[in-house]
LOLUM-505233 format. One record per residue: residue number from 1; residue in one letter; x, y, z of N, C-alpha, C, O in turn. Coordinates in nm, 3 decimals. Layout:
BEGIN
+-----+--------+---------+---------+---------+---------+---------+---------+---------+---------+---------+---------+---------+---------+
| num | residu |      nx |      ny |      nz |     cax |     cay |     caz |      cx |      cy |      cz |      ox |      oy |      oz |
+-----+--------+---------+---------+---------+---------+---------+---------+---------+---------+---------+---------+---------+---------+
| NUM |      A |       X |       Y |       Z |       X |       Y |       Z |       X |       Y |       Z |       X |       Y |       Z |
...
+-----+--------+---------+---------+---------+---------+---------+---------+---------+---------+---------+---------+---------+---------+
END
This chain:
BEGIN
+-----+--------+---------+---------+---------+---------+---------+---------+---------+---------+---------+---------+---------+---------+
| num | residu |      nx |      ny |      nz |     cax |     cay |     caz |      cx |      cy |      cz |      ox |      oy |      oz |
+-----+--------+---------+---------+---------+---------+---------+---------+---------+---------+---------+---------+---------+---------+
|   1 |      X |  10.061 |  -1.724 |  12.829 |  10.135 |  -1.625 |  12.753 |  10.059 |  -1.492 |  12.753 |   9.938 |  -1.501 |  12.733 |
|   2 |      X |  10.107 |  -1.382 |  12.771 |  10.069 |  -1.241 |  12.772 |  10.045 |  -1.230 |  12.635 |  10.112 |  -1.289 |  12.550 |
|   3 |      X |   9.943 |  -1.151 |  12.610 |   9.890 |  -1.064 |  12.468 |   9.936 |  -0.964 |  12.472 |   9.908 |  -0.936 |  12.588 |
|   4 |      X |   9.999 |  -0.866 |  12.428 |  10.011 |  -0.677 |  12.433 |   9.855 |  -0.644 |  12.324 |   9.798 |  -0.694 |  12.227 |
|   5 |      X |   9.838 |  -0.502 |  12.439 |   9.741 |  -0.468 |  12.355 |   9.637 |  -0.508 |  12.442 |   9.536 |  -0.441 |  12.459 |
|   6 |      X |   9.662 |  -0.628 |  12.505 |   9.486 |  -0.627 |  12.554 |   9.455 |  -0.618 |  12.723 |   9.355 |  -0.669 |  12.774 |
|   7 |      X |   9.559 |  -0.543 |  12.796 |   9.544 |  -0.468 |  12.866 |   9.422 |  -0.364 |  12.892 |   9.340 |  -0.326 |  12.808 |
|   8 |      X |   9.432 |  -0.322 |  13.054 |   9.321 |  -0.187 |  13.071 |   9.368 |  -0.053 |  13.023 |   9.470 |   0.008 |  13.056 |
|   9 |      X |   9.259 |  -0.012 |  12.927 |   9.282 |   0.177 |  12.881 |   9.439 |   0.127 |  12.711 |   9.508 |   0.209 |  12.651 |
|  10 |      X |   9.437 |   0.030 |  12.700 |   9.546 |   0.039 |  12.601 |   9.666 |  -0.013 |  12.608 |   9.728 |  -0.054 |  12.509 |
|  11 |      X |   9.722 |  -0.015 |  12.766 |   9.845 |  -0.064 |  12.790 |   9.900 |  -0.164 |  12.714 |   9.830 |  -0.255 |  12.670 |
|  12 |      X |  10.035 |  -0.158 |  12.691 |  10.105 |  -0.276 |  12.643 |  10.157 |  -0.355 |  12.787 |  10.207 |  -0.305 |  12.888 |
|  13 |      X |  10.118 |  -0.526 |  12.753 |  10.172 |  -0.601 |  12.854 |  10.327 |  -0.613 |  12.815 |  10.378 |  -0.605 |  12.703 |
|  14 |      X |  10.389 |  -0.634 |  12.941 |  10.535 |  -0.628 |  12.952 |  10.567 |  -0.756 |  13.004 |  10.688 |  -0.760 |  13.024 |
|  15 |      X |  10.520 |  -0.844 |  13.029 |  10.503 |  -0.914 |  13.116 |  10.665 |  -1.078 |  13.075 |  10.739 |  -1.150 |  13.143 |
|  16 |      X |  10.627 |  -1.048 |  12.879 |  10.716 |  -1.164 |  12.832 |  10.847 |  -1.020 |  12.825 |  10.956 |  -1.074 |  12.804 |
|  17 |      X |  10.861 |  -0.903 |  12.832 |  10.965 |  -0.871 |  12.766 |  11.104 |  -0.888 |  12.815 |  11.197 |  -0.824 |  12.767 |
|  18 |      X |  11.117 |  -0.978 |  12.917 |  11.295 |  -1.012 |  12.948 |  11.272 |  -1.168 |  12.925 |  11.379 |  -1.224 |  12.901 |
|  19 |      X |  11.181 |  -1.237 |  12.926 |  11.195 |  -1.331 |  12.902 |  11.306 |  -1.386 |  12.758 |  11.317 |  -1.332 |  12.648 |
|  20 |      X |  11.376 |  -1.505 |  12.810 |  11.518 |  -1.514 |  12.718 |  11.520 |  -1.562 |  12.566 |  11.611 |  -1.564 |  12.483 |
|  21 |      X |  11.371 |  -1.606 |  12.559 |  11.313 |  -1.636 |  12.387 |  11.331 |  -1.496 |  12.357 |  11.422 |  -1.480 |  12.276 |
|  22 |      X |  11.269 |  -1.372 |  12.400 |  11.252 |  -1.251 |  12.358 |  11.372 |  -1.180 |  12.329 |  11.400 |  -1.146 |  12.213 |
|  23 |      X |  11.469 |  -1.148 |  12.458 |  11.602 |  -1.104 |  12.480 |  11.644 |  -1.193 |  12.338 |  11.600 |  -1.122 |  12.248 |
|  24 |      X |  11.709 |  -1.314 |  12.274 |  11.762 |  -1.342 |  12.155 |  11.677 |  -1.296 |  12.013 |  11.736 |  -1.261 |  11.910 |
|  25 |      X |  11.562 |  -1.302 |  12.024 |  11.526 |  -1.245 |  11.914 |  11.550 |  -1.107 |  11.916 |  11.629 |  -1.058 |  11.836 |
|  26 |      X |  11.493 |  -1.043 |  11.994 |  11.520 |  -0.868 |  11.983 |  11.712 |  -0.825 |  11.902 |  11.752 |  -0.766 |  11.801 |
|  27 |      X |  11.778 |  -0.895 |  12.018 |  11.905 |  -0.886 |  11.939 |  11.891 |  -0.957 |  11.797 |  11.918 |  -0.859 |  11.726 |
|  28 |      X |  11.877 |  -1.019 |  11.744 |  11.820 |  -1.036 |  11.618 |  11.791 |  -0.970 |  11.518 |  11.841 |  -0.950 |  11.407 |
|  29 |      X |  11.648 |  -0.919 |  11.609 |  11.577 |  -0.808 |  11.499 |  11.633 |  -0.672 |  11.503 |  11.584 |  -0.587 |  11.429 |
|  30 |      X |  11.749 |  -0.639 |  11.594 |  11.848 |  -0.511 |  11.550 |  11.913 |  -0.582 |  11.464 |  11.910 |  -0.510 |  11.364 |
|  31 |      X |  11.956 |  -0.650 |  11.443 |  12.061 |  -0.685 |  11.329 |  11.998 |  -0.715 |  11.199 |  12.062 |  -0.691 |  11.096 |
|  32 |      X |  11.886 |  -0.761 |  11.193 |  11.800 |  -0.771 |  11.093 |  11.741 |  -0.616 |  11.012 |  11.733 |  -0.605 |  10.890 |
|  33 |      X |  11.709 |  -0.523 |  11.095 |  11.615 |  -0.389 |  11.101 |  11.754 |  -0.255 |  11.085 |  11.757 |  -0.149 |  11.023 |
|  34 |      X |  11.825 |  -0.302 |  11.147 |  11.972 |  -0.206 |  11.168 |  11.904 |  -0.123 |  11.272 |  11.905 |  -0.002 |  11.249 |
|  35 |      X |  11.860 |  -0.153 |  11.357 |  11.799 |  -0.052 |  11.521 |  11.869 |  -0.119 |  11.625 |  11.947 |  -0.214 |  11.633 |
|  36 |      X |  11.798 |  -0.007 |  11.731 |  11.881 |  -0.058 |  11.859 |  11.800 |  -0.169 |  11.926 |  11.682 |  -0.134 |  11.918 |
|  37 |      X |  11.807 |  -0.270 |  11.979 |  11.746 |  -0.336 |  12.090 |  11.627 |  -0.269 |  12.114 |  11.520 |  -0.311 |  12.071 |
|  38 |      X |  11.639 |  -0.170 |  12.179 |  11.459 |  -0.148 |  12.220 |  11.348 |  -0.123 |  12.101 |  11.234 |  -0.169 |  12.088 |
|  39 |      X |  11.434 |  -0.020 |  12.008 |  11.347 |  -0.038 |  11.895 |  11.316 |  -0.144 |  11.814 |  11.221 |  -0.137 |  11.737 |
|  40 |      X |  11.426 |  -0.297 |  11.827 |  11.372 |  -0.392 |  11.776 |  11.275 |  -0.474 |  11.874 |  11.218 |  -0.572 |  11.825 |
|  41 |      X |  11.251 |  -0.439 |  12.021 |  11.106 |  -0.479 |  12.096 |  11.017 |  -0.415 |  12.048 |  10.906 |  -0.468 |  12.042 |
|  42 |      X |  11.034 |  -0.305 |  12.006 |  10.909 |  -0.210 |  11.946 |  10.848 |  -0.296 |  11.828 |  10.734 |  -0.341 |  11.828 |
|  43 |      X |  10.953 |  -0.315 |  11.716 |  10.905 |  -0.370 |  11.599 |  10.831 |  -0.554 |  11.633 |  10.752 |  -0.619 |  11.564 |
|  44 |      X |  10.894 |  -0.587 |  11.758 |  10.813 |  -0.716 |  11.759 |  10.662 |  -0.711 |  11.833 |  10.563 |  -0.781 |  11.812 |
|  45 |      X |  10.684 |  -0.599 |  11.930 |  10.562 |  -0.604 |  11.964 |  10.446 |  -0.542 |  11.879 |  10.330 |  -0.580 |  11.866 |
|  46 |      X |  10.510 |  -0.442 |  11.829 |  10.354 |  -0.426 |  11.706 |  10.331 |  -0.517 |  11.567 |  10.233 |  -0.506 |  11.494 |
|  47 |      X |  10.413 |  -0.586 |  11.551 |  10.370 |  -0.743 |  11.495 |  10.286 |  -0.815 |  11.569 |  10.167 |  -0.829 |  11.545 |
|  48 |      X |  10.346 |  -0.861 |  11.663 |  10.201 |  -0.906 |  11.748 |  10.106 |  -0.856 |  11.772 |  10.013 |  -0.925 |  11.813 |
|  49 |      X |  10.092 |  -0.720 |  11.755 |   9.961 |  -0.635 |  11.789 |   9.885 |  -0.659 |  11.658 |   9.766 |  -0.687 |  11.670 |
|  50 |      X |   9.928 |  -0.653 |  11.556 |   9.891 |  -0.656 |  11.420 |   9.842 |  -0.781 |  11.367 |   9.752 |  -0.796 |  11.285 |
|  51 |      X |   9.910 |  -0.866 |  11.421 |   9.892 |  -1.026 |  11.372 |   9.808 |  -1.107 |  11.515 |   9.765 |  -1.222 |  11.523 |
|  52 |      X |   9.806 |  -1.010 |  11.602 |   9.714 |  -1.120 |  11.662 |   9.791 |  -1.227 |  11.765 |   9.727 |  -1.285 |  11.853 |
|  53 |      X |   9.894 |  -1.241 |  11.752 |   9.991 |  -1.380 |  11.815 |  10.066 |  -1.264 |  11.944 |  10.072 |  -1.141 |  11.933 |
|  54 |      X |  10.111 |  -1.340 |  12.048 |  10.165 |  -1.285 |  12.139 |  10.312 |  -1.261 |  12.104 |  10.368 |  -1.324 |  12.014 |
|  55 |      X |  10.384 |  -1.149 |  12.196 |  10.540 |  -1.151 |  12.137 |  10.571 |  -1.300 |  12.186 |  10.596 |  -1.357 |  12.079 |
|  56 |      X |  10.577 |  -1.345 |  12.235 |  10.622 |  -1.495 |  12.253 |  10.637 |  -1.565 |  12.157 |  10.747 |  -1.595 |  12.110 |
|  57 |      X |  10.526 |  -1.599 |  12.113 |  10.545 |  -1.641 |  11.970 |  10.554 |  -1.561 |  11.840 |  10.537 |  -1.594 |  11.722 |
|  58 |      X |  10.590 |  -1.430 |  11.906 |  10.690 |  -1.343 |  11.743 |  10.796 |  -1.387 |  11.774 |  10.845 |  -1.468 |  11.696 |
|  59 |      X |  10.859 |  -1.358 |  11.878 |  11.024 |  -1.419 |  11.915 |  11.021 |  -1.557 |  11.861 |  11.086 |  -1.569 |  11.757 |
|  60 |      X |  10.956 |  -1.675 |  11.907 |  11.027 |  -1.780 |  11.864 |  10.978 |  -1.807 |  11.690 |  11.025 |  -1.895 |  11.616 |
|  61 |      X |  10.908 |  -1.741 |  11.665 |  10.915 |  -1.745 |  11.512 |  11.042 |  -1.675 |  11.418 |  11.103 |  -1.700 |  11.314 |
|  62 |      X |  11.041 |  -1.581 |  11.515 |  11.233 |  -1.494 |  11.466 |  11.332 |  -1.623 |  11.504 |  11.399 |  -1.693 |  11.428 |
|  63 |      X |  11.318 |  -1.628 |  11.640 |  11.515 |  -1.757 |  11.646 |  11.483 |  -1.860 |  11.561 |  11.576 |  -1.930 |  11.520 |
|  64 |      X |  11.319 |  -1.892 |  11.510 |  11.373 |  -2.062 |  11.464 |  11.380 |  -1.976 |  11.297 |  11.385 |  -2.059 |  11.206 |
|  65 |      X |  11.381 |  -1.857 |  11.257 |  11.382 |  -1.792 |  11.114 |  11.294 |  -1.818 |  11.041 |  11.308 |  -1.836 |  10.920 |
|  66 |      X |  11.160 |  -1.826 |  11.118 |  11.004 |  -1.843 |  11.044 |  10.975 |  -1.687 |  10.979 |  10.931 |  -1.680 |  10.864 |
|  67 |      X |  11.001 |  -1.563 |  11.055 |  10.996 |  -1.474 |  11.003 |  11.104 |  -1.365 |  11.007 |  11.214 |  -1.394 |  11.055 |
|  68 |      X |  11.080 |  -1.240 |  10.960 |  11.238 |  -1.181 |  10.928 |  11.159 |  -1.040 |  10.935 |  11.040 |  -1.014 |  10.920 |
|  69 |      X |  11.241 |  -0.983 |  10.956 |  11.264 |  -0.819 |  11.016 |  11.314 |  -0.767 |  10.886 |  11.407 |  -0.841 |  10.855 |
|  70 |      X |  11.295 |  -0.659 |  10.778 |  11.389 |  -0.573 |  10.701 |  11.436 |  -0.432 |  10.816 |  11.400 |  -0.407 |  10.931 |
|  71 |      X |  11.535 |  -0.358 |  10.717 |  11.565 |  -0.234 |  10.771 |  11.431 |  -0.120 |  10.791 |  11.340 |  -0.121 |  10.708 |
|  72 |      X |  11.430 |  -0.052 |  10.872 |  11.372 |   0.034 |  10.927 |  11.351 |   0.167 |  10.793 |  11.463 |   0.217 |  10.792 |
|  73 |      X |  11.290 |   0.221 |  10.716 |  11.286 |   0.295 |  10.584 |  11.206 |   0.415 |  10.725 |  11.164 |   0.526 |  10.695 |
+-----+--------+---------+---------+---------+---------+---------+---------+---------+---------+---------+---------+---------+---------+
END
């Protein structure tokens, strides 16, 4: 599983982001956040940056509803 964040110079890895765990959560977390799709990849990947866990396992913690997205303030 890819980490974001721990790339060379800073980069974010891209590596899970079409993967189809990801693709259902992201739609998700727009409906959860009220954003579009990319901005709800945004919001999962800096959870994972923050928490340490890869988006992989932010996504499947969103589809099985371990964790939850509010609106965007």
């Amino acid at each position: 599983m890819a980490r974001i964040g721990g790339g060379s110079k800073g980069r974010m890895d891209t590596r899970d982001d079409h993967h189809p765990m990801v693709s259902q959560a992201s739609g998700m977390v727009s409906v959860q956040a009220d954003c579009t799709v990319g901005d709800a990849l945004v919001l999962m990947k800096e959870r994972a940056l923050v928490s340490g866990e890869t988006l992989l396992e932010i996504a499947e913690a969103t589809v099985e509803r371990r964790i939850r997205f509010g609106p965007i303030t």
